[in-house]
Residue, then its C-alpha position, 0 to 999 in steps of 0.5 A: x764221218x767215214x769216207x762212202x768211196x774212194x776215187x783218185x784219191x778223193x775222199x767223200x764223208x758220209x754220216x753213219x745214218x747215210x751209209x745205213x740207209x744207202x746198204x739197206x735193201x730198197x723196197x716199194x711201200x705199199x699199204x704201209x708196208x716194205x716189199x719187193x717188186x714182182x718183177x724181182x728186177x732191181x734198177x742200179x743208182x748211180x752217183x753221177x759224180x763218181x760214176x759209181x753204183x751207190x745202191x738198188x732199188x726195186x724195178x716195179x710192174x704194172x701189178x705193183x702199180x696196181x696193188x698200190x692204186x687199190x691201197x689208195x682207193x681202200x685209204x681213200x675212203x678209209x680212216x682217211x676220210x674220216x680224219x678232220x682236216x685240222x688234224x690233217x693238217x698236224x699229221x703234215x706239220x709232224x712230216x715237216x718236224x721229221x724232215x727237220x730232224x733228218x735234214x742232214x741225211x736227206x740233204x747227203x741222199x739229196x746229193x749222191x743221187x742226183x748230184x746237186x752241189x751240198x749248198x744247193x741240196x740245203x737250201x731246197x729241202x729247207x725253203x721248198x720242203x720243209x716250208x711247203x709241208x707246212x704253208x699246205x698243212x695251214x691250207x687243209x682246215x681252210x678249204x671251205x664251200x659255199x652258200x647261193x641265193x638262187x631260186x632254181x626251177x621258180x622257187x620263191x626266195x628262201x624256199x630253197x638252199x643251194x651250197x657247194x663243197x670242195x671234196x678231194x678228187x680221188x687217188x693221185x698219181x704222181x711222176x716226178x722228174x730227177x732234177x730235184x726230186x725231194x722237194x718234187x715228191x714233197x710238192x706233189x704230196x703236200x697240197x694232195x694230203x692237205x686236199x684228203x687225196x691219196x697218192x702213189x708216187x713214182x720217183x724217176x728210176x734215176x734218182x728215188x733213194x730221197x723219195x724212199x728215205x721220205x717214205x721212213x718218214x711218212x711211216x714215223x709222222x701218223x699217215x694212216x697206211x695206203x695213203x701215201x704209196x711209193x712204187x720205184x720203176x722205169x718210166x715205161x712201166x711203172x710210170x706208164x702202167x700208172x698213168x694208164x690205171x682206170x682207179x687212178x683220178x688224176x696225173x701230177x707230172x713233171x718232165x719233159x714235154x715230150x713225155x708229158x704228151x705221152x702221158x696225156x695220151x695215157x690218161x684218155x682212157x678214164x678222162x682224168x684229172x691231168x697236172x703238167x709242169x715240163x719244159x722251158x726255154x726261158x728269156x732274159x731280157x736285159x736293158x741298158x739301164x739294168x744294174x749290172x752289179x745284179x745283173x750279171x751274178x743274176x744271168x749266171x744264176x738263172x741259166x747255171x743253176x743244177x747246172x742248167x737241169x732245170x725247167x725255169x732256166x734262164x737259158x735265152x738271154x736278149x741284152x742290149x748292144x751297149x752293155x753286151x760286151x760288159x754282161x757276156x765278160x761278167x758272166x764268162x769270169x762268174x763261170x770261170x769261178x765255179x768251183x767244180x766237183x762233187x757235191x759233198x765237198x762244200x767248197x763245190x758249188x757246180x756238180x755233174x750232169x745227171x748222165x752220161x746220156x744227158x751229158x752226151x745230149x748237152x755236148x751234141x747240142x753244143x757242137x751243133x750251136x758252133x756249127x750253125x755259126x754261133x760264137x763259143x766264148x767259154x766252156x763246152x768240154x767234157x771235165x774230169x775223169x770221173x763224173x759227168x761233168x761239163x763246163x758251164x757254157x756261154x754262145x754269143x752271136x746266136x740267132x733265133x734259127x739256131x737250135x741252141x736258141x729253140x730247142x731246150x738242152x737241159x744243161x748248162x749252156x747260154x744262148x746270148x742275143x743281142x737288141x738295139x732300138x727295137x721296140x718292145x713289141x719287137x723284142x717280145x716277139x723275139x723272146x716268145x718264139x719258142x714253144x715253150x712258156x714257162x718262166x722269164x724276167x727282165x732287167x731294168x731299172x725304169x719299173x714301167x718298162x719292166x711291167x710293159x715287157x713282162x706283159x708281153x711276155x708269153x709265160x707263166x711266170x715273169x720277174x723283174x730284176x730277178x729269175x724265177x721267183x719261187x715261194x710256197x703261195x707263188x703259183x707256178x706253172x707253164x703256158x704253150x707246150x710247158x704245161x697245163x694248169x699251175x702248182x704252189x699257192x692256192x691255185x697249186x692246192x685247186x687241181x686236187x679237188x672238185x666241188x659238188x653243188x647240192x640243193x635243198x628244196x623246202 
């Protein structure tokens, strides 16, 4: 390995593949091919780590949005249509083997671009890649119709035959956040490939150089050309031109909720198909009997993990009274113990915010939280001259008024509440009162008030004794304001096709 960038004498490695790849010139792929946008505008990607440019990609138009659209309508009902769903699912088994054969690239790409720590980058390429490439390709030969006795307009019975199937809904356009953009890419792809869609994809103008380096992938694994079309762009022109495109038959989104309203008012036009995953401000509900032994690294990992940029963080935590003080010390001495710094040094395991501007939205929020009056116990600094780093931070003493405790920051900092005799009714009413509803859980070890407290819970996914279980078949997904419909298992591969009836008179 040869160093990619020297900063304070900090010394990165980089294999040879990455260093190729990051020196290249970054174009859009459209219809199988490589080319420029007609913009002739380029977008500069910055490692958040280092603060330094690592490479350009292509800033692409409306008119780029359009001809990759028309590349997927043309593939659509092209040699697309005409390939067996067994052999559909082999062309995504073959992606999956070129992803496990690139793994060390894609997981130093990974990083450099969105600033993930190596053992986090590691982890998700290769349970939410690789392993969701190949639980959707074992979907495609399984998607099946259905026979109805029914006898419409008084036919007799048998002098009629009624069967349904399940047919792809069209062309996807997909628009996908920068927090993990790998494995977001790889979730919108593989149930809308294993469903016979086709796609374009929009990778956040933040982080596309793994979407690209995937699109190498997809040209070496057999998929006919246009059906999968990758167009890099700011979101107000790439991502909205595709949101708006009349050809287009359904959004797959994820990000904010504030975006995610702007695009459905973007798809009213040609009413599609719309998928939204967005925000969340998850509880974490913790009673006095809860193993703390568990507990405490399980709150550190639910509110901190990518540094708390994620949707499904555990960011609200409700304890109660008496084991408060031993859950707020365990957490603060397991953030004390982050190793914090660039993410291909192994030993790091807590990277950089994904921008100066998020950094400066999380430290805003911060300022407001002491300000409203809640307790400060650890962190919220600014560290590091280089980078967009930030102490994982913990609040005690926050009350459900306070910004800090409603609004989601996106960033590494705990809201902690505390409980007594409330009842669980109580505490639920407590936990919900955000508009958000994505993810949550609760500690405990009397399993019936796990279930009764994960009932009242108001989202889409509830664990106990855990946060934010996530797995291939697991459906997942957001009620309220985070989002419509779900993603992952069966229900995840639903929302990419439509069935049609069809009915046989004798």
């Amino acid at each position: 390995c040869k160093p990619l960038i020297m900063n304070n004498s900090l010394e990165l490695p980089i294999s040879k593949e990455t260093r190729k790849f990051l020196e290249s010139k970054h174009l859009l792929f459209i219809n199988g091919e490589w080319r420029e946008s007609s913009s002739g505008e380029i977008i500069p990607v910055i490692d958040p780590a280092t603060e330094e440019k690592i490479a350009e990609v292509q800033s692409g138009t409306k008119e780029d949005v359009d001809h990759a659209v028309k590349s997927a309508r043309d593939a659509l009902t092209g040699e697309w249509s005409k390939i067996p769903s067994h052999d559909r699912a082999q062309i995504l088994h073959r992606l999956s083997d070129e992803i496990e054969a690139n793994f060390s690239t894609l997981s130093e790409i990974e990083v450099l671009d969105n600033g993930m720590p190596m053992q986090l980058a590691q982890y998700s390429i290769a349970s939410h890649g690789v392993t969701l490439l190949r639980y959707y390709a074992s979907w495609a030969p399984k998607i099946h119709g259905k026979t109805i006795p029914v006898s419409p307009g008084g036919a007799m019975n048998g002098e009629s035959l009624t069967y349904t199937k399940r047919e792809p809904i069209g062309v996807v356009g997909a628009i996908i956040p920068w927090n993990s953009p790998l494995i977001f890419a790889i979730l919108k792809l593989a149930p809308a490939l294993a469903a016979g869609c086709t796609l374009v994809l929009k990778p956040a103008e933040l982080t596309p150089l793994t979407a690209l380096y995937f699109g190498h992938l997809i040209e070496k694994s057999g998929i006919p050309k246009g059906v999968v079309n990758i167009v890099t762009g700011l979101g107000e022109t790439a991502g909205d031109a595709l949101a708006k495109h009349k050809d287009v038959d359904k959004i797959t989104f994820t990000g904010s909720t504030e975006v995610g309203k702007k695009i459905v008012s973007s798809s009213v036009g040609n009413l599609k198909k719309v998928t939204l995953e967005l925000g969340g401000k998850s509880p974490v509900v913790i009673f006095k009997d809860a193993d703390l032994e568990k507990t405490v690294p399980g709150v550190a990992r639910a509110c901190f993990f990518l540094q708390g940029q994620n949707c499904m963080a555990g960011t609200r935590v409700f304890v109660h009274e008496d084991i408060h003080d031993e859950l707020v010390q365990g957490v603060k001495e397991m953030a004390e113990s982050f190793q914090i710094g660039h993410g291909l040094i192994e030993s790091n395991d807590f990277g950089p915010l994904i921008s100066e501007n998020q950094r400066n939205r999380v430290l805003k929020y911060i300022k407001q939280g002491m300000a409203e009056g809640a307790n400060l116990v650890y962190g919220g600094k600014k560290i590091n001259e280089k980078g967009f780093f930030i102490q994982p931070t913990i609040f005690t003493e926050v009350t459900g008024e306070m910004k800090i405790a409603k609004e989601e920051i996106f960033g590494p900092v705990l809201s902690i509440e505390k409980f007594g005799n409330e009842s669980l009714e109580e505490i639920a009413k407590r936990a919900n009162s955000t508009t958000y509803g994505l993810s949550g859980s609760v500690w405990t070890n009397d399993i019936s008030i796990g279930h009764r407290m994960a009932a009242l819970i108001d989202s889409g996914q509830v664990s106990i004794n855990c946060h934010a279980a996530v797995d291939s078949a697991i459906p997942f997904g957001g009620n309220k304001q985070s989002g419509w419909g779900r993603e992952f298992g069966e229900e995840g591969l639903d929302s990419y096709l439509k069935t049609k009836a069809t009915t046989i008179m004798y």
